[in-house]
PDB file with SEQRES, HELIX, SHEET and CRYST1 records, atoms N, CA, C and O in Angstrom:
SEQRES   1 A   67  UNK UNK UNK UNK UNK UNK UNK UNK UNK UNK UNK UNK UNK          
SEQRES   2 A   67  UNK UNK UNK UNK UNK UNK UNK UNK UNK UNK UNK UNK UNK          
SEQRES   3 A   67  UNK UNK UNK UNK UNK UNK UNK UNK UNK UNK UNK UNK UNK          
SEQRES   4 A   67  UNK UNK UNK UNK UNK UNK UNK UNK UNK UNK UNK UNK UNK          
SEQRES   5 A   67  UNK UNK UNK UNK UNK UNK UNK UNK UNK UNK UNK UNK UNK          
SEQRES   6 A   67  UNK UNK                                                      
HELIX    1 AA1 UNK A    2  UNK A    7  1                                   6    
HELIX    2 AA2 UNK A    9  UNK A   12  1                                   4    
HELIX    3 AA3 UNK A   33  UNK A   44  1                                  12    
HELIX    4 AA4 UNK A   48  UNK A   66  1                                  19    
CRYST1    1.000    1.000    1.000  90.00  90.00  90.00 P 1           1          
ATOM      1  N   UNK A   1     113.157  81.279  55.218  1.00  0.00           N  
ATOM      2  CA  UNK A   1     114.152  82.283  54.940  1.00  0.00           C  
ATOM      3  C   UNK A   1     114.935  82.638  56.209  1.00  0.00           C  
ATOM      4  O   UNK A   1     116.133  82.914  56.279  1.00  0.00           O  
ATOM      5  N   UNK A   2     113.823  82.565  57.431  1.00  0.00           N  
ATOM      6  CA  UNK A   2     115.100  83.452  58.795  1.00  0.00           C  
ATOM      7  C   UNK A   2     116.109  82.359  59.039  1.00  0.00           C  
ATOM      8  O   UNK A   2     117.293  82.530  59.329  1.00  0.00           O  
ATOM      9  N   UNK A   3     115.396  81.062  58.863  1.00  0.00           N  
ATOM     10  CA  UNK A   3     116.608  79.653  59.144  1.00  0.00           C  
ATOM     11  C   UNK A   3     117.718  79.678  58.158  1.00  0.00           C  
ATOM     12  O   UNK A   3     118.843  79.361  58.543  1.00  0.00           O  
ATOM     13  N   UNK A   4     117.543  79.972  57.107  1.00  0.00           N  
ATOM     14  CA  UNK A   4     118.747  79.937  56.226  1.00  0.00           C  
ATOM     15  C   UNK A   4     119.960  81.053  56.601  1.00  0.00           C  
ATOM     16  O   UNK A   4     121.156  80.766  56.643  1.00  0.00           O  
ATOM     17  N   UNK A   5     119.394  82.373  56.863  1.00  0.00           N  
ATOM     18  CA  UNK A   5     120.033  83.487  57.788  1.00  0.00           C  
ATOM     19  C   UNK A   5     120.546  83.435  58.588  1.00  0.00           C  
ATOM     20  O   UNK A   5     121.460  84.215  58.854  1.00  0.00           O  
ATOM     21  N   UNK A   6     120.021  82.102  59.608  1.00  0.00           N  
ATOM     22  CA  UNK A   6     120.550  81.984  60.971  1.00  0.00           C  
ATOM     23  C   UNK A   6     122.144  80.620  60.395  1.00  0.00           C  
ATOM     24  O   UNK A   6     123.281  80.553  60.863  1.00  0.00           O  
ATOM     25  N   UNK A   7     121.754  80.113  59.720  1.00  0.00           N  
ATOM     26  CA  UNK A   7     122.839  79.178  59.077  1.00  0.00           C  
ATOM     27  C   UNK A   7     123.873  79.519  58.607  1.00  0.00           C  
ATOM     28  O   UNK A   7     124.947  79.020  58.940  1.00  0.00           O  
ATOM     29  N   UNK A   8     123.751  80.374  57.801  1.00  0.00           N  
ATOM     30  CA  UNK A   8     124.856  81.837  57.263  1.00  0.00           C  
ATOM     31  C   UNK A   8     125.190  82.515  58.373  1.00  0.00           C  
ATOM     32  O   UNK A   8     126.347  82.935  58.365  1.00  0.00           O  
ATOM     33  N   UNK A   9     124.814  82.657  58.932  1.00  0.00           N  
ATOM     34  CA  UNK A   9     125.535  83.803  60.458  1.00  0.00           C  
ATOM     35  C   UNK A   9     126.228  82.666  61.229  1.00  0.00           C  
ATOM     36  O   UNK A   9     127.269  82.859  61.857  1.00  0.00           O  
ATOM     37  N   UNK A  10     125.615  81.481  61.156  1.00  0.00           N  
ATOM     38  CA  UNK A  10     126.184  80.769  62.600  1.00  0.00           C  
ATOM     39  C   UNK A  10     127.970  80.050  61.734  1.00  0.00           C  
ATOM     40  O   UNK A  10     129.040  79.630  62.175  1.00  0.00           O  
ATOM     41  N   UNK A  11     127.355  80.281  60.344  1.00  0.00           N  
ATOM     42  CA  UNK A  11     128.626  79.635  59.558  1.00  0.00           C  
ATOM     43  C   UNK A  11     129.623  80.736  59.927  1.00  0.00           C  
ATOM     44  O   UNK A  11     130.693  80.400  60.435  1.00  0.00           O  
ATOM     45  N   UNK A  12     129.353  82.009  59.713  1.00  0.00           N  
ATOM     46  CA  UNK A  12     130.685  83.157  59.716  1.00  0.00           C  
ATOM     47  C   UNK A  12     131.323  83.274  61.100  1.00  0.00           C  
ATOM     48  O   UNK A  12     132.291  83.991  61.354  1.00  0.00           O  
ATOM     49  N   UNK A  13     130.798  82.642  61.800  1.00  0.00           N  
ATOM     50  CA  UNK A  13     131.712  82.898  63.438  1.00  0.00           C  
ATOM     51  C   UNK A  13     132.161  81.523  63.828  1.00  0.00           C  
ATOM     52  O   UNK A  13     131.851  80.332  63.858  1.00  0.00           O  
ATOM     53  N   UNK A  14     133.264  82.592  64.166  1.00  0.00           N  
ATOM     54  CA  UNK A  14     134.354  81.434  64.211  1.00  0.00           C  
ATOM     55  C   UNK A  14     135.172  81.728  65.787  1.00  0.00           C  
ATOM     56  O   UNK A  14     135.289  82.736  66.485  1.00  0.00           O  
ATOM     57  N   UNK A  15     135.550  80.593  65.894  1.00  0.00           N  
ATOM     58  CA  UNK A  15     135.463  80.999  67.529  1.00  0.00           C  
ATOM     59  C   UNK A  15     137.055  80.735  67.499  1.00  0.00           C  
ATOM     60  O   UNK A  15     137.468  79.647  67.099  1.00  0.00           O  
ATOM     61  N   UNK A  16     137.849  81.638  67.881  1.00  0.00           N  
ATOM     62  CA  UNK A  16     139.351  81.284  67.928  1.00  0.00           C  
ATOM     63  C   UNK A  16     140.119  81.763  69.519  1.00  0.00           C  
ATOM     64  O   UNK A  16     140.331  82.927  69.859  1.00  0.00           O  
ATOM     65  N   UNK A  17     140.377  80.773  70.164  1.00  0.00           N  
ATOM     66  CA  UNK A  17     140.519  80.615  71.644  1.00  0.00           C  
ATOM     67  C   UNK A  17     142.315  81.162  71.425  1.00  0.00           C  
ATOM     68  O   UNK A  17     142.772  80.997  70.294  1.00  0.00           O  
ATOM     69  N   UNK A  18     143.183  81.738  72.423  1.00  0.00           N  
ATOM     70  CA  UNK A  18     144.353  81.684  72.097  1.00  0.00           C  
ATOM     71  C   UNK A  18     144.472  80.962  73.551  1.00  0.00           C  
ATOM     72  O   UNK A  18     143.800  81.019  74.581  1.00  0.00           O  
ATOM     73  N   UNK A  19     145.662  80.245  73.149  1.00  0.00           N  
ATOM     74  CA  UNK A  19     146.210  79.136  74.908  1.00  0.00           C  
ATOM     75  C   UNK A  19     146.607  80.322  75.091  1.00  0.00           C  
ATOM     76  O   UNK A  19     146.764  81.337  74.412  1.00  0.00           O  
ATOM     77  N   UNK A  20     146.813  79.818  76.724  1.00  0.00           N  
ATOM     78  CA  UNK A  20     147.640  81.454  77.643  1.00  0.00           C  
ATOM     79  C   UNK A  20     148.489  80.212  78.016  1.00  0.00           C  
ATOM     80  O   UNK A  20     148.412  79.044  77.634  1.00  0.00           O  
ATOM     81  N   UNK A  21     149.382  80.880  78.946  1.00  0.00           N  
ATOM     82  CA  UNK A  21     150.220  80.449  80.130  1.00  0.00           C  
ATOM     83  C   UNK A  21     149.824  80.231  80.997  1.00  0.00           C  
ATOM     84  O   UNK A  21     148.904  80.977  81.331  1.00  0.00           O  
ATOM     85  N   UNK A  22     150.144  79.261  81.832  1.00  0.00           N  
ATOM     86  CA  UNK A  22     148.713  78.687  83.401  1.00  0.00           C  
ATOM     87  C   UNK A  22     149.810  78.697  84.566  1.00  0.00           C  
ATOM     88  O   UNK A  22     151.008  78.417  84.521  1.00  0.00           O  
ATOM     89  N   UNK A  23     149.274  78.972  85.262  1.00  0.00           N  
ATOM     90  CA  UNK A  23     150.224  78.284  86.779  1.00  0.00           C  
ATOM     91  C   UNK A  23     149.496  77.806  87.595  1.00  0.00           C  
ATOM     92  O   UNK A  23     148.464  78.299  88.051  1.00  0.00           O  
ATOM     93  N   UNK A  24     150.188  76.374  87.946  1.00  0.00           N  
ATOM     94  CA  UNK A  24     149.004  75.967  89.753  1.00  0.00           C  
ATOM     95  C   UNK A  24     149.608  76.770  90.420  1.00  0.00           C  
ATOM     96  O   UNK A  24     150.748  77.233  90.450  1.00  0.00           O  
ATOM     97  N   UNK A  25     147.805  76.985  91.477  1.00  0.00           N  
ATOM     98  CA  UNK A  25     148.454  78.020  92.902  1.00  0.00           C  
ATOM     99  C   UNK A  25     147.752  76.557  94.035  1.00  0.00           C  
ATOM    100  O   UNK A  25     147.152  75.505  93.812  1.00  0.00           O  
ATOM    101  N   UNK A  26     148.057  76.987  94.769  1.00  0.00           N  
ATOM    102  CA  UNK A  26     147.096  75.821  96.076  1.00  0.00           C  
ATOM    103  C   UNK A  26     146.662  76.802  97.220  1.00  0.00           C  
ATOM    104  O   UNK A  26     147.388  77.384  98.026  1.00  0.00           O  
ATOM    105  N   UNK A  27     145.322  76.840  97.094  1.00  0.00           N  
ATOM    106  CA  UNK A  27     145.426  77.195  98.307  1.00  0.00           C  
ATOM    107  C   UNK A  27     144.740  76.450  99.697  1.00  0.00           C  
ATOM    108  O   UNK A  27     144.872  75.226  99.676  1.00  0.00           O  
ATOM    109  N   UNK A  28     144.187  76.874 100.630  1.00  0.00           N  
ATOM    110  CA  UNK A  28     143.496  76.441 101.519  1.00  0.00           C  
ATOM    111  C   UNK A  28     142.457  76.309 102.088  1.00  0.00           C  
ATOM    112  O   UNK A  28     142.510  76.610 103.280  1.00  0.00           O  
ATOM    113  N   UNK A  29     141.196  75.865 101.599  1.00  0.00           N  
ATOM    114  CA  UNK A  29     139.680  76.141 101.988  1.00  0.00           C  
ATOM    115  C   UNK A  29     139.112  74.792 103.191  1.00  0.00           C  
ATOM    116  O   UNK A  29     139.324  73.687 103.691  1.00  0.00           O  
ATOM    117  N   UNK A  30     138.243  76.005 103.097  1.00  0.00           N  
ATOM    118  CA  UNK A  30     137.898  75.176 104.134  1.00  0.00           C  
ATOM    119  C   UNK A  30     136.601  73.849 104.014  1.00  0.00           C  
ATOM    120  O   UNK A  30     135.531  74.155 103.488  1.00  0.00           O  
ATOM    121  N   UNK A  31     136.774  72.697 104.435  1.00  0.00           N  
ATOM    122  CA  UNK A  31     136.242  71.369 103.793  1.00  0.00           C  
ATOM    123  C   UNK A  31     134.741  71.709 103.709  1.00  0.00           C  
ATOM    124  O   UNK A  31     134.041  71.085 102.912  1.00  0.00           O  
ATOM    125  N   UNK A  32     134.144  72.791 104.593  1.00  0.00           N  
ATOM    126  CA  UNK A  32     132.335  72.733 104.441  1.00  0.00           C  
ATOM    127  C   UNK A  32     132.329  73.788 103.304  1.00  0.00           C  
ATOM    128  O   UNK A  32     131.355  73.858 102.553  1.00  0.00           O  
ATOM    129  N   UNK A  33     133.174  74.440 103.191  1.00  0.00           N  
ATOM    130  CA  UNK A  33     133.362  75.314 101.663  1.00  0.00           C  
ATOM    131  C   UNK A  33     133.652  74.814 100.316  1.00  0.00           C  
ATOM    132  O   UNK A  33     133.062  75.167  99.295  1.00  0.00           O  
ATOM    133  N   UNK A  34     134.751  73.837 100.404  1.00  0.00           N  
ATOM    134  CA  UNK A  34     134.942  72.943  99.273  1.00  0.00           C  
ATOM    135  C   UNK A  34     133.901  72.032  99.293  1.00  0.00           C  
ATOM    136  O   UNK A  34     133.795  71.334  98.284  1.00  0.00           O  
ATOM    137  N   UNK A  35     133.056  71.853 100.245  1.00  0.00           N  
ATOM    138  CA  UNK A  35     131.812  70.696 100.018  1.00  0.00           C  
ATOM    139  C   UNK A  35     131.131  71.384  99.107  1.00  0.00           C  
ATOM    140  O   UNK A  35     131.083  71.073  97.917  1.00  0.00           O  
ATOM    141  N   UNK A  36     130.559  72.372  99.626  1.00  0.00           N  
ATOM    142  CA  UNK A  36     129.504  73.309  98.664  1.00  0.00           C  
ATOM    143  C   UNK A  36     130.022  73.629  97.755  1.00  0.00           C  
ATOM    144  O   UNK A  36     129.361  73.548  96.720  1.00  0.00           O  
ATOM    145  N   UNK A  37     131.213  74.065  97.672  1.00  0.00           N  
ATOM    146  CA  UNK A  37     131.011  74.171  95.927  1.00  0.00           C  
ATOM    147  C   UNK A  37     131.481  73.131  95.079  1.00  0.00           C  
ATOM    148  O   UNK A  37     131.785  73.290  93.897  1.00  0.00           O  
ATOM    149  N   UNK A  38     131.530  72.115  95.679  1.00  0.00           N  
ATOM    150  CA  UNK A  38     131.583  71.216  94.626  1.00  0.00           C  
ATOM    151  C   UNK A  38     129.888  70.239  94.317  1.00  0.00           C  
ATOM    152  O   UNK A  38     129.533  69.539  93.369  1.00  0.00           O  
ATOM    153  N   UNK A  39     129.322  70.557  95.365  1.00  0.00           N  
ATOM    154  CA  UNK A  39     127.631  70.323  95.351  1.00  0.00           C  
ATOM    155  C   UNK A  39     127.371  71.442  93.884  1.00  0.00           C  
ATOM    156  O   UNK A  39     126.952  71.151  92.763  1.00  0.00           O  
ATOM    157  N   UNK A  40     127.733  72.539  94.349  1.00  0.00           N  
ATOM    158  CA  UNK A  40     127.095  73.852  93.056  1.00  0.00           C  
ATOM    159  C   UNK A  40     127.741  73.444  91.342  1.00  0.00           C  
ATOM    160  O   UNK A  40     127.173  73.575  90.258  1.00  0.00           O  
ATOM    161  N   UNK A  41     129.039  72.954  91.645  1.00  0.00           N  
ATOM    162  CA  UNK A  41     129.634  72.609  90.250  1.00  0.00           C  
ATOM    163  C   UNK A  41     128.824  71.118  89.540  1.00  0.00           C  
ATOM    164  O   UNK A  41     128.612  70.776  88.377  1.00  0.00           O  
ATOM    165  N   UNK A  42     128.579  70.601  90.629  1.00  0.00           N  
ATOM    166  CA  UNK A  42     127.766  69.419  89.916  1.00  0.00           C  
ATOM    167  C   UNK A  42     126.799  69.867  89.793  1.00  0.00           C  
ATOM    168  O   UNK A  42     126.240  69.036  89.077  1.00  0.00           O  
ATOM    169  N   UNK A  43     125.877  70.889  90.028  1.00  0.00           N  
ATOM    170  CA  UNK A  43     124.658  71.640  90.027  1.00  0.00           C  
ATOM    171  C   UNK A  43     124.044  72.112  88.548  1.00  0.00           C  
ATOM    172  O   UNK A  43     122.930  72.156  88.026  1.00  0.00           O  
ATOM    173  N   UNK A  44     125.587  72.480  88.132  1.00  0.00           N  
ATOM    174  CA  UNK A  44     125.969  73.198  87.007  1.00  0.00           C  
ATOM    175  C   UNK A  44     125.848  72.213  85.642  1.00  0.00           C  
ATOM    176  O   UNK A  44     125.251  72.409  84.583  1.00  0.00           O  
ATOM    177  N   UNK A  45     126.545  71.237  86.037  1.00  0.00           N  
ATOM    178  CA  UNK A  45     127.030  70.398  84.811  1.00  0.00           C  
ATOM    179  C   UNK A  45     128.887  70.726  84.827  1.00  0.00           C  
ATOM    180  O   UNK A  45     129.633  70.464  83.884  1.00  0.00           O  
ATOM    181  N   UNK A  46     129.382  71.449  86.365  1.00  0.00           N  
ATOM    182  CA  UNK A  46     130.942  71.559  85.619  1.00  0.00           C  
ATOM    183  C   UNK A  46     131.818  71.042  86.437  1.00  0.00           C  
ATOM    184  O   UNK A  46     131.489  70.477  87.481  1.00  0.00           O  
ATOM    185  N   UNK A  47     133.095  71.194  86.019  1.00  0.00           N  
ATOM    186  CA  UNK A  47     133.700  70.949  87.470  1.00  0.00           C  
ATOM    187  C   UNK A  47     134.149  71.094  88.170  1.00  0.00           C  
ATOM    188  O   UNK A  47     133.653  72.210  88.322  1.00  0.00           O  
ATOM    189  N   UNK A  48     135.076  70.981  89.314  1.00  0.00           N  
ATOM    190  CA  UNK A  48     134.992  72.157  90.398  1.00  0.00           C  
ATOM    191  C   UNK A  48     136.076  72.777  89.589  1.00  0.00           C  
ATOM    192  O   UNK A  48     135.796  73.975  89.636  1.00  0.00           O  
ATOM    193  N   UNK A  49     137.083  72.655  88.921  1.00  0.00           N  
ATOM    194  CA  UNK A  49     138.248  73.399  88.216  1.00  0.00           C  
ATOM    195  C   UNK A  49     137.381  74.463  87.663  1.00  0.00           C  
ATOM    196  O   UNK A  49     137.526  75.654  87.936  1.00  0.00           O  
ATOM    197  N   UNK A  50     136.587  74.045  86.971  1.00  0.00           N  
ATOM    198  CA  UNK A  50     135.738  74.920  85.840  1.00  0.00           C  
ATOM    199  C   UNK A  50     134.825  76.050  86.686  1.00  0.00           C  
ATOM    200  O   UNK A  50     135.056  77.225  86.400  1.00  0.00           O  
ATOM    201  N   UNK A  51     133.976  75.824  87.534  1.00  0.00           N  
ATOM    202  CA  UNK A  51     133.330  76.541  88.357  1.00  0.00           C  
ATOM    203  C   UNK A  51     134.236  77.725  89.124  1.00  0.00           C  
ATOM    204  O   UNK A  51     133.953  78.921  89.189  1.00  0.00           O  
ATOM    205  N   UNK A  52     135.424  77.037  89.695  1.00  0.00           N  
ATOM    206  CA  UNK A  52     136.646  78.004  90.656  1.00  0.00           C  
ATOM    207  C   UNK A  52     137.035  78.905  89.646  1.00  0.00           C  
ATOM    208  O   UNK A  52     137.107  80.103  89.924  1.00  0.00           O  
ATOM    209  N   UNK A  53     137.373  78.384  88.186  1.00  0.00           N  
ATOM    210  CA  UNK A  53     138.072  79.812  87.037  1.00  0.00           C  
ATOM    211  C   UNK A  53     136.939  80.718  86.750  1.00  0.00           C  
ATOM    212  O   UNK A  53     137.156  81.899  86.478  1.00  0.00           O  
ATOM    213  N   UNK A  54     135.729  80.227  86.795  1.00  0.00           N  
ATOM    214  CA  UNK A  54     134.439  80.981  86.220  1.00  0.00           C  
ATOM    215  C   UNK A  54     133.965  82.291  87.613  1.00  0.00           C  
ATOM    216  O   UNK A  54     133.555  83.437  87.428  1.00  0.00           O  
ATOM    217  N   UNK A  55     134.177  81.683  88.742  1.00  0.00           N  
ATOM    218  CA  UNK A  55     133.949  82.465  89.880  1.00  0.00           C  
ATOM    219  C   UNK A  55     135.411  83.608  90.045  1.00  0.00           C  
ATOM    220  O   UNK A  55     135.127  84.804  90.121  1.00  0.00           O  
ATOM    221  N   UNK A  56     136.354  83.362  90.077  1.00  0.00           N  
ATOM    222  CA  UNK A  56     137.735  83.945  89.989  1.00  0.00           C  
ATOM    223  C   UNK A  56     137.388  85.110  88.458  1.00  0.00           C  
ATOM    224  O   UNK A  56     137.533  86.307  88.706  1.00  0.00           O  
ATOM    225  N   UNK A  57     137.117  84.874  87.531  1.00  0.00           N  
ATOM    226  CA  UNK A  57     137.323  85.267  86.209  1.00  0.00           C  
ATOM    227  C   UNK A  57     135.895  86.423  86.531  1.00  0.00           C  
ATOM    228  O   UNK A  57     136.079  87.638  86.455  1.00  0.00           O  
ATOM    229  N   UNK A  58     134.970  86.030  86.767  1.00  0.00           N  
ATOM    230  CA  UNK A  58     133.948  87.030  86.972  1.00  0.00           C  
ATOM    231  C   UNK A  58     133.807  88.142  88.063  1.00  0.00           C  
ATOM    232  O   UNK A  58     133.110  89.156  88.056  1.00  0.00           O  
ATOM    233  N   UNK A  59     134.698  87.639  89.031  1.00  0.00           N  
ATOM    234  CA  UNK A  59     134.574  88.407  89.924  1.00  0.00           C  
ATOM    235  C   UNK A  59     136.172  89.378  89.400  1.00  0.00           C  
ATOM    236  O   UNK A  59     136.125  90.552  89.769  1.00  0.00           O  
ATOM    237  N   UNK A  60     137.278  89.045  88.741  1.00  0.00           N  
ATOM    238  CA  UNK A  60     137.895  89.547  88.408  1.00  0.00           C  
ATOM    239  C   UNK A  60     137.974  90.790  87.397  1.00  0.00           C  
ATOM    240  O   UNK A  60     138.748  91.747  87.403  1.00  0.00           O  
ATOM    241  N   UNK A  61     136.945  90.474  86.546  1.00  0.00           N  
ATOM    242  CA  UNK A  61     136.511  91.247  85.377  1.00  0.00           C  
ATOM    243  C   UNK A  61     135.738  92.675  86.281  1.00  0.00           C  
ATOM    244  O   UNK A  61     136.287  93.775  86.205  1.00  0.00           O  
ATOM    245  N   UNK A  62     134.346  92.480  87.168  1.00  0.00           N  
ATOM    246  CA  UNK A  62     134.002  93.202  88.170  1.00  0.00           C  
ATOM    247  C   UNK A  62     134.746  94.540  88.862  1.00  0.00           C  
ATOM    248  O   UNK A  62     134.435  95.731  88.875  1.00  0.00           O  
ATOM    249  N   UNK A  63     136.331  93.487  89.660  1.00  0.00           N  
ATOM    250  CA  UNK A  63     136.779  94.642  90.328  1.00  0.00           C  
ATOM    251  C   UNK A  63     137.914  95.510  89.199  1.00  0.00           C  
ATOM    252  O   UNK A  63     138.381  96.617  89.469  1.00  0.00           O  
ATOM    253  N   UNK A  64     138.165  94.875  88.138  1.00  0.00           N  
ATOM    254  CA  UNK A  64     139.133  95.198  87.012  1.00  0.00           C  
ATOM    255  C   UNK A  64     137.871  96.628  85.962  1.00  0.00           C  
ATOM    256  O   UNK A  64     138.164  97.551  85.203  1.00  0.00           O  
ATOM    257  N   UNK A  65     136.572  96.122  86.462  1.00  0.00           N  
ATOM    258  CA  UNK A  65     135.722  97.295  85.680  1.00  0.00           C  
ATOM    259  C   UNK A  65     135.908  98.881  86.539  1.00  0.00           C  
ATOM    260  O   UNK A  65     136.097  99.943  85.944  1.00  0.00           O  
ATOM    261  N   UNK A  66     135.824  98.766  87.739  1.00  0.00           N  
ATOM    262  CA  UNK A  66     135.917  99.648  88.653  1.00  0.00           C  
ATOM    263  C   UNK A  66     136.648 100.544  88.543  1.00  0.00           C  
ATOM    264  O   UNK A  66     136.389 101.747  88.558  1.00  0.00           O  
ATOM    265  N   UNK A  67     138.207  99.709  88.350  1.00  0.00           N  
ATOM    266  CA  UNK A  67     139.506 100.464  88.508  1.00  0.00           C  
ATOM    267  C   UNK A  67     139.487 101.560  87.271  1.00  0.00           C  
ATOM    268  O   UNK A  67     140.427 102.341  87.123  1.00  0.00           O  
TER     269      UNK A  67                                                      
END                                                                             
């Protein structure tokens, strides 16, 4: 019975992403910094694109809680 419950719940969510608008920025790091985190993104399973929005986005949410 809880598996059939969990089948019905996992059916009703629905995951709806909206695209945004993107812009490249570039910036400038430094190569023993971009080493490591691209060691940590493979760490992960991600990649360094994915890891840099996830670190940016969390730490953004953080100082955006504050305000």
């Amino acid at each position: 019975m809880k598996e059939s419950y969990m089948n019905k719940h996992n059916e009703e969510l629905e995951l709806c992403l909206k695209p945004r608008t993107t812009e490249t920025v570039s910036i400038k790091i430094p190569i023993e910094a971009l080493e490591s985190l691209k060691k940590v993104a493979a760490n992960r399973d991600m990649t360094l694109e994915a890891l840099l929005k996830f670190y940016i986005g969390q730490s953004l949410r953080q100082d955006l809680a504050k305000l």
